[in-house]
RODO-2510 file (C-alpha; in nm, 4 decimals, decimal comma):
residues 177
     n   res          X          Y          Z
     1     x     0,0000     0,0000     0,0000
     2     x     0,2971     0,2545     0,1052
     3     x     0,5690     0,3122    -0,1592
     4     x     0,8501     0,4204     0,0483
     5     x     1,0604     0,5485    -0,2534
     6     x     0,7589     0,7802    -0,3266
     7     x     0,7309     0,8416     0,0633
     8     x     1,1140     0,9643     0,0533
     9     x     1,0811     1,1232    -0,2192
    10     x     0,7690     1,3700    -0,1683
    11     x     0,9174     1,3851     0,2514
    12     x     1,2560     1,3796     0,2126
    13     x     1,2494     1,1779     0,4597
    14     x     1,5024     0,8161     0,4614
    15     x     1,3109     0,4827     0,4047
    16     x     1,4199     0,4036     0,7241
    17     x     1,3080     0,6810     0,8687
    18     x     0,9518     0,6088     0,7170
    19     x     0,9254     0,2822     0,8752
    20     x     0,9700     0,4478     1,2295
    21     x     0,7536     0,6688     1,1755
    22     x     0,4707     0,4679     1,0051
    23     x     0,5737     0,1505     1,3419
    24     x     0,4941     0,5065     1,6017
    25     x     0,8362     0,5593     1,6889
    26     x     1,0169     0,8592     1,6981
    27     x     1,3230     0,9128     1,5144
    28     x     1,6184     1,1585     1,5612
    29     x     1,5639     1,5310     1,5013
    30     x     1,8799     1,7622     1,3749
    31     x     1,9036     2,1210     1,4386
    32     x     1,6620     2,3354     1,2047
    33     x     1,9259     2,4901     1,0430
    34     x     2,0774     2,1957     0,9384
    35     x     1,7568     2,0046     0,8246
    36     x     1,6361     2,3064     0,6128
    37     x     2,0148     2,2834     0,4530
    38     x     1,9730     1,9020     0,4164
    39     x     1,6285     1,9611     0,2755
    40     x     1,7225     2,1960     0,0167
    41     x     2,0186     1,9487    -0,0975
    42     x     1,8148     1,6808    -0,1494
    43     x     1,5772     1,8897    -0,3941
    44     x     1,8701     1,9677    -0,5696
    45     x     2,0121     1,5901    -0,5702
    46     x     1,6785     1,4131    -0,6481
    47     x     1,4620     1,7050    -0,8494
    48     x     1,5459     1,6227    -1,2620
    49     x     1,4763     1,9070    -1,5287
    50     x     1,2594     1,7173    -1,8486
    51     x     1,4213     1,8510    -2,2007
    52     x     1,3701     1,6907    -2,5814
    53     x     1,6904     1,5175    -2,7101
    54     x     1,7749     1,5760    -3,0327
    55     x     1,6165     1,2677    -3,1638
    56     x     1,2840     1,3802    -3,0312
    57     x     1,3041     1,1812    -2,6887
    58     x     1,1796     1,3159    -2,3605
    59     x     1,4590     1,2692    -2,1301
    60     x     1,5567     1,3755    -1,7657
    61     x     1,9148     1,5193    -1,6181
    62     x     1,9902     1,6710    -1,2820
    63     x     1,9449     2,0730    -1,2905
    64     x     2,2792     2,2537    -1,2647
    65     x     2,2967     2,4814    -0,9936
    66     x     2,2927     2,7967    -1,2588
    67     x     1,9224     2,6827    -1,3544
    68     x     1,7935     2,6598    -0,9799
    69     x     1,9798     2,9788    -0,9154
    70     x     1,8229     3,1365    -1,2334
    71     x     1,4589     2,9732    -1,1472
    72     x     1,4611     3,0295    -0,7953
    73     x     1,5783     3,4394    -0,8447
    74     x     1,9046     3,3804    -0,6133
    75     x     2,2367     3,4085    -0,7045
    76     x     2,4812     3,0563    -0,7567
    77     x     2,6529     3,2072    -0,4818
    78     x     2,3928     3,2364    -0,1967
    79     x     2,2533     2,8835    -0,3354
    80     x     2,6089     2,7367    -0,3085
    81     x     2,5988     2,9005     0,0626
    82     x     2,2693     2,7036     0,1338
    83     x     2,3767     2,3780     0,0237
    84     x     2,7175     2,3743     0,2189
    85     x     2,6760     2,5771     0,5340
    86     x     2,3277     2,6020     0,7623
    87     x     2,1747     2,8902     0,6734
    88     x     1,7819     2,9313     0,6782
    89     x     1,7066     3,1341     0,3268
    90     x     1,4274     3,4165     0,3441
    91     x     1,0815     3,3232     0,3318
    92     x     1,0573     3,4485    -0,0304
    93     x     1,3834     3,2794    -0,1276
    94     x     1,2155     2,9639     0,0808
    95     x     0,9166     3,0135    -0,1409
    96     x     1,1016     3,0330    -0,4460
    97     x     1,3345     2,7522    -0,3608
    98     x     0,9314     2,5895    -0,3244
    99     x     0,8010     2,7060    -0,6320
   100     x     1,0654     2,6412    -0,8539
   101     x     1,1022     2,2549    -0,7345
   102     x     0,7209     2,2589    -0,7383
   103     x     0,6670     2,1915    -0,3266
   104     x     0,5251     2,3377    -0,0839
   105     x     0,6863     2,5357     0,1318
   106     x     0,6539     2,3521     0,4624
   107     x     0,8833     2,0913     0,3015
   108     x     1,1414     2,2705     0,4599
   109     x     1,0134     2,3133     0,8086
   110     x     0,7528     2,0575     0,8849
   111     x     0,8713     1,8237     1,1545
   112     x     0,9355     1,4704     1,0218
   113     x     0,6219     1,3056     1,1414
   114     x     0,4367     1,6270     1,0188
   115     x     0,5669     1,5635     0,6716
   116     x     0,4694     1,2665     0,6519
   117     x     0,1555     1,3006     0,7637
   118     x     0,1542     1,5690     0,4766
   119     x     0,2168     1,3467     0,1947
   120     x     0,0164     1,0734     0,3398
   121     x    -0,2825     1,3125     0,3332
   122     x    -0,2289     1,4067    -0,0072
   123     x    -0,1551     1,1045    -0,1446
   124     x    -0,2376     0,7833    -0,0090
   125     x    -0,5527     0,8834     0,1994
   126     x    -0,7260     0,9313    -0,1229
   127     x    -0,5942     0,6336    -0,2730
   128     x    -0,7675     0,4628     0,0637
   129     x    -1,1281     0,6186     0,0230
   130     x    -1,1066     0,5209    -0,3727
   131     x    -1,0452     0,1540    -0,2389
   132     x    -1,2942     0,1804     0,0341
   133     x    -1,5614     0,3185    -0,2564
   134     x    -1,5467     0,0307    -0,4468
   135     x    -1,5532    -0,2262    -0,1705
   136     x    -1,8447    -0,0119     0,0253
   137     x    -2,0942    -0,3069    -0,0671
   138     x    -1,9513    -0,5997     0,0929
   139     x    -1,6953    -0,3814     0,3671
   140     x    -1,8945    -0,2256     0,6093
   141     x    -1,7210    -0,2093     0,9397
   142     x    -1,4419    -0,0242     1,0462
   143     x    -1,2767    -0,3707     1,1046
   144     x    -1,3786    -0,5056     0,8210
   145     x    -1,2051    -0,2280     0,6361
   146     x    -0,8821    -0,2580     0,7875
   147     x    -0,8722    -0,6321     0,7267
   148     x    -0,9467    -0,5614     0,3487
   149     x    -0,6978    -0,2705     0,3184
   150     x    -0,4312    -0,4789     0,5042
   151     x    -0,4525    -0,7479     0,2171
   152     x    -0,4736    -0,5277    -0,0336
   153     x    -0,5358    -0,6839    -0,3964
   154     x    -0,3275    -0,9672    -0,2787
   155     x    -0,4527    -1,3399    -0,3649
   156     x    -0,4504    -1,6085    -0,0833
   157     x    -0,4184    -1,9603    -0,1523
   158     x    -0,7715    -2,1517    -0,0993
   159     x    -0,6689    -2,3287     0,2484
   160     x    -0,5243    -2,0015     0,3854
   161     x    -0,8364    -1,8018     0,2879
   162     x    -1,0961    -2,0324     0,4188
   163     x    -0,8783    -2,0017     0,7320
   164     x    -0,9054    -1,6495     0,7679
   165     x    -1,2817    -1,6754     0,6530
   166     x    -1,3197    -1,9413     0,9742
   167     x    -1,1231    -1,7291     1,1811
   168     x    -1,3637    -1,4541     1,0906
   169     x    -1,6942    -1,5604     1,1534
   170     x    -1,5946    -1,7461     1,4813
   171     x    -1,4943    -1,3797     1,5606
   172     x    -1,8181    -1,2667     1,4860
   173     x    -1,9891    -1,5359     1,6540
   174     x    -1,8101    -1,4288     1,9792
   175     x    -2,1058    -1,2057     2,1941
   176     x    -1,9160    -0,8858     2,2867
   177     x    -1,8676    -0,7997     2,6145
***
């Protein structure tokens, strides 16, 4: 259900990180200075600038630092100052910096489990409710749903299934207390 390279990507946020945080556990916090610094290198490392080849073919490269410079309204110098020392840009070079890379600005300042929450909410919460729309005839429990988005689209075998499906209704069965 989670694609953690997608996770890290949109969070910049470690895969291992992303576990923590999606197990409830809290993971180390560096200064702000030097998370907005690590932030903004990782845009620059990861973020790819689309341009037609000469034979016609769409193709991706890493932006040089003149063209985030240029597209961000900063100089190479004061970018080259961001990416080696910690130093917390403006808020309209942050929003820049945002803009050009096409985030939003709280990439550089939410707190890790904010972030993630962030993407999360954008992208897989919807994903979730799509799921849940299409199974709303047979899922109708909170439990229920959990059990169905924990499997996924994944096929059991037969024995394993009718297992699960015993397991189930002896649940059910059970008077609640």
């Amino acid at each position: 259900m989670f694609d953690l390279n997608h996770l890290s990507y949109e969070t910049s946020l470690s895969e291992t990180d992303l576990r923590s945080l999606l197990a409830g556990q809290q993971i180390p916090q560096p200064g702000f200075d030097a998370e907005v610094q690590r932030r903004i290198r990782f845009l620059t490392e990861t973020r790819q600038c689309e341009y037609e080849g000469e034979d016609g073919i769409l193709r991706r490269r890493p932006y040089t630092r003149a063209e985030i410079a240029d597209g961000c309204g900063i100089t190479q110098a004061w970018l080259s100052q961001l990416l080696i020392k910690p130093k917390i840009p403006k808020l309209a070079h942050s929003k820049a910096i945002a803009d050009f890379f096409r985030v939003p600005v709280e990439f550089f300042t939410d707190e890790p489990p904010r972030a993630l929450a962030r993407v999360l909410t954008r992208d897989v919460t919807p994903r979730l409710r799509s799921l849940a729309a299409g199974a709303a005839d047979t899922v109708t429990t909170p439990a229920a749903m959990r059990i169905a988005l924990r499997l996924g689209d994944r096929e059991m075998d037969p024995e394993a299934e009718a297992a699960l499906m015993l397991f189930i209704d002896r649940i059910a069965a059970t008077p609640k207390t």
